[in-house]
TIZA-975484 format. One record per residue: chain; x, y, z of N, C-alpha, C in turn; residue number from 1. Coordinates in nm, 4 decimals, padded with zeros to 6 digits. Each point is the difference from the previous one (the first is absolute). Layout:
N
+--------+----------+----------+----------+----------+----------+----------+----------+----------+----------+-----+
| cadena |      n_X |      n_Y |      n_Z |     ca_X |     ca_Y |     ca_Z |      c_X |      c_Y |      c_Z | num |
+--------+----------+----------+----------+----------+----------+----------+----------+----------+----------+-----+
|      A |        X |        Y |        Z |        X |        Y |        Z |        X |        Y |        Z | NUM |
...
+--------+----------+----------+----------+----------+----------+----------+----------+----------+----------+-----+
! end
This chain:
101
+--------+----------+----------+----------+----------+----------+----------+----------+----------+----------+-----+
| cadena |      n_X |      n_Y |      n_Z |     ca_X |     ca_Y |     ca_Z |      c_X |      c_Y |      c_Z | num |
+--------+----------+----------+----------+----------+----------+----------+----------+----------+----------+-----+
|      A | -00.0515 | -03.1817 |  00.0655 | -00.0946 |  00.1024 | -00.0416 |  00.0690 |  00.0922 | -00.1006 |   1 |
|      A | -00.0583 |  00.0173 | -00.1134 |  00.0566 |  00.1004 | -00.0983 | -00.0586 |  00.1249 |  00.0563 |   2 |
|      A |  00.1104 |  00.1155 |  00.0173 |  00.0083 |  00.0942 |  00.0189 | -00.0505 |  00.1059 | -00.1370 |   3 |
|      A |  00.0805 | -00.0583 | -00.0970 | -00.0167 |  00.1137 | -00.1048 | -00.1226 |  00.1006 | -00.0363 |   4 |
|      A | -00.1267 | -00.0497 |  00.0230 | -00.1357 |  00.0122 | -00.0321 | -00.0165 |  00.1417 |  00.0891 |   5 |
|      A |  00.0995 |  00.0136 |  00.1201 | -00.0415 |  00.0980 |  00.1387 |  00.0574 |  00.1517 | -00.0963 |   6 |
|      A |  00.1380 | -00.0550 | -00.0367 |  00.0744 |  00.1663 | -00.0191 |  00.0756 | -00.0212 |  00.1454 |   7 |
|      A |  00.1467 |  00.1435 | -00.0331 |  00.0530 | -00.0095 |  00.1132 | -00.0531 |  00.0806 |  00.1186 |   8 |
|      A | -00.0904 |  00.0454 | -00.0447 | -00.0563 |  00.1053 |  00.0997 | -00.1029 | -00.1303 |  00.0925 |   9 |
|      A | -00.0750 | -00.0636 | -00.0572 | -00.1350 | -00.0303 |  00.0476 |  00.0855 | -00.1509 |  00.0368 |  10 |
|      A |  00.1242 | -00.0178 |  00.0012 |  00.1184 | -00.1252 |  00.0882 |  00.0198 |  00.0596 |  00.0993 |  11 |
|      A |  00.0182 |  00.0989 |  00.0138 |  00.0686 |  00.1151 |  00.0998 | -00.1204 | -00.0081 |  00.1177 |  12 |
|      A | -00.1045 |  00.0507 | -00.0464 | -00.1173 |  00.0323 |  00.0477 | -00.0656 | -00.1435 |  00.0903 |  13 |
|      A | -00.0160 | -00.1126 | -00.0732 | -00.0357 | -00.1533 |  00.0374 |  00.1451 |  00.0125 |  00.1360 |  14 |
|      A |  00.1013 | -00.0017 | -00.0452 |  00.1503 | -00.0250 |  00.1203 | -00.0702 |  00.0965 |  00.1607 |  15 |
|      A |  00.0147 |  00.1224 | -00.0570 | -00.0754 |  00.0546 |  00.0998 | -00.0601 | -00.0060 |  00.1011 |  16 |
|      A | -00.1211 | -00.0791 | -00.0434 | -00.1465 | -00.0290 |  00.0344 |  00.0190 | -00.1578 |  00.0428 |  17 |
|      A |  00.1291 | -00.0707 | -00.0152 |  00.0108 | -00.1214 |  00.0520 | -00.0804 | -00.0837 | -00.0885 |  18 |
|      A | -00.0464 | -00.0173 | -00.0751 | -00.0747 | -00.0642 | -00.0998 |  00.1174 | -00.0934 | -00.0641 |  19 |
|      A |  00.1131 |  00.0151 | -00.0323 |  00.0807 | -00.1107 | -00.0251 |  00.1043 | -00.0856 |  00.0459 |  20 |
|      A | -00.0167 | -00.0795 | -00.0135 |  00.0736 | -00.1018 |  00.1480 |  00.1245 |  00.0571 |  00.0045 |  21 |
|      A |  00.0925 | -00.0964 |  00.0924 |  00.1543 |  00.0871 |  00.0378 |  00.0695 | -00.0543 | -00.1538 |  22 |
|      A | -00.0427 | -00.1015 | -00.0701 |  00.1098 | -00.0390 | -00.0970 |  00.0000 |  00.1051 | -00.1174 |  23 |
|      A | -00.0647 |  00.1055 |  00.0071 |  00.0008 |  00.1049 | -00.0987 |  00.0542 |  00.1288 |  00.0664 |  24 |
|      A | -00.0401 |  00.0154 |  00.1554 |  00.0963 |  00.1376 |  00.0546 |  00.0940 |  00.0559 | -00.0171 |  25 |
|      A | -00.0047 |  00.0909 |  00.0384 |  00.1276 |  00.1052 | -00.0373 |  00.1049 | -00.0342 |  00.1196 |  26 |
|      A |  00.1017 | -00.0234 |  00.0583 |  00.0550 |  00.0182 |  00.1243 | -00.0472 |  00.1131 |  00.0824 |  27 |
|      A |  00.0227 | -00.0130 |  00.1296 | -00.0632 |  00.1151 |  00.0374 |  00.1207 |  00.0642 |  00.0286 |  28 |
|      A |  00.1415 | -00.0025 |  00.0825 |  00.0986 |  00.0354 |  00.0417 |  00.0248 |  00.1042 | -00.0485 |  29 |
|      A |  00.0942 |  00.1389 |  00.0702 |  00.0388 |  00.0786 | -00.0724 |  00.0860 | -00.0290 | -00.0745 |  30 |
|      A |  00.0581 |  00.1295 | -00.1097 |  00.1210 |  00.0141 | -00.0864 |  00.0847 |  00.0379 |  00.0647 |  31 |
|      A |  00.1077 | -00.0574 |  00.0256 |  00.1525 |  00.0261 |  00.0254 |  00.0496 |  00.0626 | -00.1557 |  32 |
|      A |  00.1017 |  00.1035 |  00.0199 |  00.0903 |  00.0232 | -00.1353 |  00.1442 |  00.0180 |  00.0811 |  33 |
|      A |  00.1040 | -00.0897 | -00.0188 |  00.0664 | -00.0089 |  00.0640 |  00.1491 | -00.0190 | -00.0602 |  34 |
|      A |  00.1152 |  00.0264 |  00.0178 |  00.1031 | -00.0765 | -00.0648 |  00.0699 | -00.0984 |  00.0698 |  35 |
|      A |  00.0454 | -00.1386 | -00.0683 |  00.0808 | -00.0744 |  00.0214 |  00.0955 | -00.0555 | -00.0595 |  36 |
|      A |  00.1289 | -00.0508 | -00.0139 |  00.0908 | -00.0661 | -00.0974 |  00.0145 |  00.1015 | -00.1168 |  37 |
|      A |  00.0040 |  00.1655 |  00.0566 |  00.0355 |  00.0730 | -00.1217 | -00.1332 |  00.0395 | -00.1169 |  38 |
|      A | -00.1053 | -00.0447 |  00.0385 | -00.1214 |  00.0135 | -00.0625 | -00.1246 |  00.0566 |  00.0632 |  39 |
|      A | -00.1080 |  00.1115 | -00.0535 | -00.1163 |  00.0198 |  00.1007 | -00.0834 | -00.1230 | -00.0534 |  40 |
|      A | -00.1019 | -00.0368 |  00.1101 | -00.0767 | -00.1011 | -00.0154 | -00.1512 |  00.0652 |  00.0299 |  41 |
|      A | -00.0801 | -00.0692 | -00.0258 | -00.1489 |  00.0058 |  00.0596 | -00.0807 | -00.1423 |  00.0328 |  42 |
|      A |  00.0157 |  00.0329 |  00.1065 | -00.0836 | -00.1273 |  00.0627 | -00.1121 |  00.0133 |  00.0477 |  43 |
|      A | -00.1095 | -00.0390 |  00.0288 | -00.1040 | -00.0265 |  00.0945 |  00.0220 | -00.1149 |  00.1036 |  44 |
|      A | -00.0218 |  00.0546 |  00.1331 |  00.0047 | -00.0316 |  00.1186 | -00.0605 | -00.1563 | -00.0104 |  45 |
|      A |  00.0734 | -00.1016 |  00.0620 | -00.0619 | -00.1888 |  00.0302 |  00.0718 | -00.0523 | -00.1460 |  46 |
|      A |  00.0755 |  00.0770 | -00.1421 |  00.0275 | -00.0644 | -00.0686 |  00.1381 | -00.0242 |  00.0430 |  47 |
|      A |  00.0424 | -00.0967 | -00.0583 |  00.1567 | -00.0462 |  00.0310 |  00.1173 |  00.0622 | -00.1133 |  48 |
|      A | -00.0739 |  00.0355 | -00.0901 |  00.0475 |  00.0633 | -00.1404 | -00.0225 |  00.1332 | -00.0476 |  49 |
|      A |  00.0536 |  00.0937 | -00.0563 | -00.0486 |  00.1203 | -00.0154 | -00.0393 | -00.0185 | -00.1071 |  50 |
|      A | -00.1099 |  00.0420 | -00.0890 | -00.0510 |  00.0206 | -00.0934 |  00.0409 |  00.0817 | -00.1118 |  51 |
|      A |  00.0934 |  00.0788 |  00.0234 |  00.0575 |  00.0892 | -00.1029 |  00.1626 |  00.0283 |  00.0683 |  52 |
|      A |  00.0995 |  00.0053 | -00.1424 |  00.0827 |  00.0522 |  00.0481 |  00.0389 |  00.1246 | -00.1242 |  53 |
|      A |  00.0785 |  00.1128 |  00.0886 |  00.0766 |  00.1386 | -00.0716 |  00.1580 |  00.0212 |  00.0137 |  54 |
|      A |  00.0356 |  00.0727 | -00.1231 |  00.1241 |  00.0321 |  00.0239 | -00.0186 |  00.1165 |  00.1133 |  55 |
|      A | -00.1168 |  00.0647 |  00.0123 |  00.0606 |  00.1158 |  00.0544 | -00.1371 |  00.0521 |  00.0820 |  56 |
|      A |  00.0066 |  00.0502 |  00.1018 | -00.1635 |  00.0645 |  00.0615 | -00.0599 |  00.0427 | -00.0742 |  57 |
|      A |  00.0514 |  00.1020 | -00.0669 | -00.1299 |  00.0912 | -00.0412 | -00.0412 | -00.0985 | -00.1246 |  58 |
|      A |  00.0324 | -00.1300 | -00.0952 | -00.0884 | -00.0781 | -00.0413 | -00.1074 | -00.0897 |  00.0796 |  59 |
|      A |  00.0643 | -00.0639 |  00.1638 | -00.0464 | -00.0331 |  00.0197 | -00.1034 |  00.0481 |  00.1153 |  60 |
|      A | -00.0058 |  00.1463 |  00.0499 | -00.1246 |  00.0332 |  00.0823 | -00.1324 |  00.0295 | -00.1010 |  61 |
|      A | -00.0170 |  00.0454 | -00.1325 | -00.1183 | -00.0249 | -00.0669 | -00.0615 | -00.1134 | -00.0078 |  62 |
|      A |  00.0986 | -00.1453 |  00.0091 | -00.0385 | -00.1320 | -00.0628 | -00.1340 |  00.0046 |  00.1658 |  63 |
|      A |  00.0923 |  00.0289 |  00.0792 | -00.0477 | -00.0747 |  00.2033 | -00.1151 |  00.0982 |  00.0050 |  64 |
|      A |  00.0385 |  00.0741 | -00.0561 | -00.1465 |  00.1064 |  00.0289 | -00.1232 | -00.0553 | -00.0730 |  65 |
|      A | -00.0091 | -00.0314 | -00.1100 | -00.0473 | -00.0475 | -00.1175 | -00.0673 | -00.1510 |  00.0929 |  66 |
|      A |  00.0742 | -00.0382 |  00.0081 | -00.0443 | -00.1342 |  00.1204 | -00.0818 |  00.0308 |  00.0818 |  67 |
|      A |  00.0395 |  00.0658 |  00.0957 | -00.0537 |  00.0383 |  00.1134 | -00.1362 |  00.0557 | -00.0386 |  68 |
|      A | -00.0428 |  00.0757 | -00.1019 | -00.1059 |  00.0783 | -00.0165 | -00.1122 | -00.1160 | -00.0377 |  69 |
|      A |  00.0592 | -00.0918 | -00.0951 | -00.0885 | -00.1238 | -00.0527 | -00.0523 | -00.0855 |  00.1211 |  70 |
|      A |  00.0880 |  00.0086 |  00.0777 | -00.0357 | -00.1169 |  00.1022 | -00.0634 |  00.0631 |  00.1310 |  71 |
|      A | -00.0181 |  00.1688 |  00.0009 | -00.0222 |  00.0691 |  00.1001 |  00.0080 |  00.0073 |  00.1391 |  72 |
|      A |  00.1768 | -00.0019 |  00.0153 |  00.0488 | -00.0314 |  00.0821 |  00.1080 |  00.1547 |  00.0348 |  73 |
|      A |  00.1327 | -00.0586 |  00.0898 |  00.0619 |  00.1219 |  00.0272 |  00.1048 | -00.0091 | -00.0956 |  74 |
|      A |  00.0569 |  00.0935 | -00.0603 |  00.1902 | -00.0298 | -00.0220 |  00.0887 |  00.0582 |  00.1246 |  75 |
|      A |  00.1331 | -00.0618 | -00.0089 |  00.0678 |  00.0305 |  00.1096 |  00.1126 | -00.0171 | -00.0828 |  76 |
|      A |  00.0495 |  00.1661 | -00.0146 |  00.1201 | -00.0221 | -00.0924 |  00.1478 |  00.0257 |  00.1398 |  77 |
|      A |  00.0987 | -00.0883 | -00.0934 |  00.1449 | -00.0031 |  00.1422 |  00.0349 |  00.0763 | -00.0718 |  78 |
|      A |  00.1262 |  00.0538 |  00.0767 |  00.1701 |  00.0626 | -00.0307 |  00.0886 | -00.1168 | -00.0541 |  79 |
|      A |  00.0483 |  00.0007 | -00.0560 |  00.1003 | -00.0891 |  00.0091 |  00.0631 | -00.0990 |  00.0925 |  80 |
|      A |  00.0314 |  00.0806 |  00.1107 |  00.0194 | -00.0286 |  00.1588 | -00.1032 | -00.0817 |  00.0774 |  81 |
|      A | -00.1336 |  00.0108 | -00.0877 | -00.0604 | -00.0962 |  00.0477 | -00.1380 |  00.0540 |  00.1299 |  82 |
|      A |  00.0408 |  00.1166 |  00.0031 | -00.1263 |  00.1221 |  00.0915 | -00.1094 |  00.0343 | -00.1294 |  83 |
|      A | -00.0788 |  00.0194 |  00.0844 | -00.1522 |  00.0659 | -00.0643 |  00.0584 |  00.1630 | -00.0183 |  84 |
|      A | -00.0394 | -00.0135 | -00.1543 | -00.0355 |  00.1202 | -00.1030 | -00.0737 |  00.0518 |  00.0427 |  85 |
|      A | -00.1274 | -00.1002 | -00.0819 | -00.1068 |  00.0692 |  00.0158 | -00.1467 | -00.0840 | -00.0390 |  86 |
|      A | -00.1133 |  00.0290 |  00.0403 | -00.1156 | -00.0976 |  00.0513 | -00.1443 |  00.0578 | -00.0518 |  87 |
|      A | -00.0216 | -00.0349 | -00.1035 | -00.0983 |  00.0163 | -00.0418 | -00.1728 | -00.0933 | -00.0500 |  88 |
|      A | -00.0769 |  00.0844 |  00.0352 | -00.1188 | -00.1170 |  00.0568 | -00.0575 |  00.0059 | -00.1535 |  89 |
|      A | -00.0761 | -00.1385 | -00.0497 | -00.0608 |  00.0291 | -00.1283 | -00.1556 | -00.0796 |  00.0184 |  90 |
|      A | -00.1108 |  00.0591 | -00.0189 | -00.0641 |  00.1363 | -00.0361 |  00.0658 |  00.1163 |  00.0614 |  91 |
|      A |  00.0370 |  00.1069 | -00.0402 |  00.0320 |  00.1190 |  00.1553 | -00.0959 |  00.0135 |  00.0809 |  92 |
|      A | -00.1320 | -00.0321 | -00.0148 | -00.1617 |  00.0122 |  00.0999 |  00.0300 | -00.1263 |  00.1238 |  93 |
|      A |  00.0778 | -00.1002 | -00.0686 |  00.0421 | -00.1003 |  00.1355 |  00.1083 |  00.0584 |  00.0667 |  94 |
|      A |  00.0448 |  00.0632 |  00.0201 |  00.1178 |  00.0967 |  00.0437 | -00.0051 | -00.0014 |  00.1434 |  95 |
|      A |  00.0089 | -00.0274 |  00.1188 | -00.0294 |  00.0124 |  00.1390 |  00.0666 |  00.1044 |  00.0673 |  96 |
|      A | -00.0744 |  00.1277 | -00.0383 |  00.0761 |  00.1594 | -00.0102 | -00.0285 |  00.0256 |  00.1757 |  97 |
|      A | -00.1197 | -00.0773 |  00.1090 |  00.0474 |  00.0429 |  00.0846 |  00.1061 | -00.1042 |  00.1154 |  98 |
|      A |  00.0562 | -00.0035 | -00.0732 |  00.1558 | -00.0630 |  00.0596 |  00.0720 |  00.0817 |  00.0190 |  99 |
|      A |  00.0752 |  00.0581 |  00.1365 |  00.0822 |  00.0809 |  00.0640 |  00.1190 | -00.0207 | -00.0704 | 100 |
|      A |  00.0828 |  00.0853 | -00.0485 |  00.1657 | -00.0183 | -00.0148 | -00.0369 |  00.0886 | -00.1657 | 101 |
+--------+----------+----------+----------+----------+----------+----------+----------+----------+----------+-----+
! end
């Protein structure tokens, strides 16, 4: 199916609404932004590969965020060490604000 005719909005919109089979989906998994082997990475969750790599966080938490927002999912940025930063929901309206903690 040619997409082009939709726009990225009205692709977005069809994904949504389930109107296009899985071979056009977005992943659903969250964004990991993470470092490994001396590099931050960004992955989405079920891939075996990270999708982007950085010399350095602060290039690579815009890239995971940037992800995460397209695919409207969470980011989950690490420390180095490998602990949760920090966890952010994308739309913020999907946000599950009454969760204790």
């Amino acid at each position: 199916m040619d997409l082009r005719p939709f726009g990225y909005w009205g692709v977005r919109r069809l994904r949504r609404r389930g109107a296009l089979g899985r071979e056009n989906s977005m992943p659903e998994g969250d964004v990991d932004t993470y470092q490994e082997d001396g590099q931050w990475k960004n992955k989405v969750e079920g891939n075996s590969r990270a999708s982007s790599t950085h010399e350095t966080k602060k290039e690579a938490q815009p890239v995971g965020r940037d992800m995460a927002a397209d695919r409207e999912v969470e980011h989950v940025t690490k420390r180095a060490d490998g602990t949760i930063e920090e966890k952010n929901t994308y739309p913020r309206s999907s946000d599950p604000t009454d969760i204790p903690g």
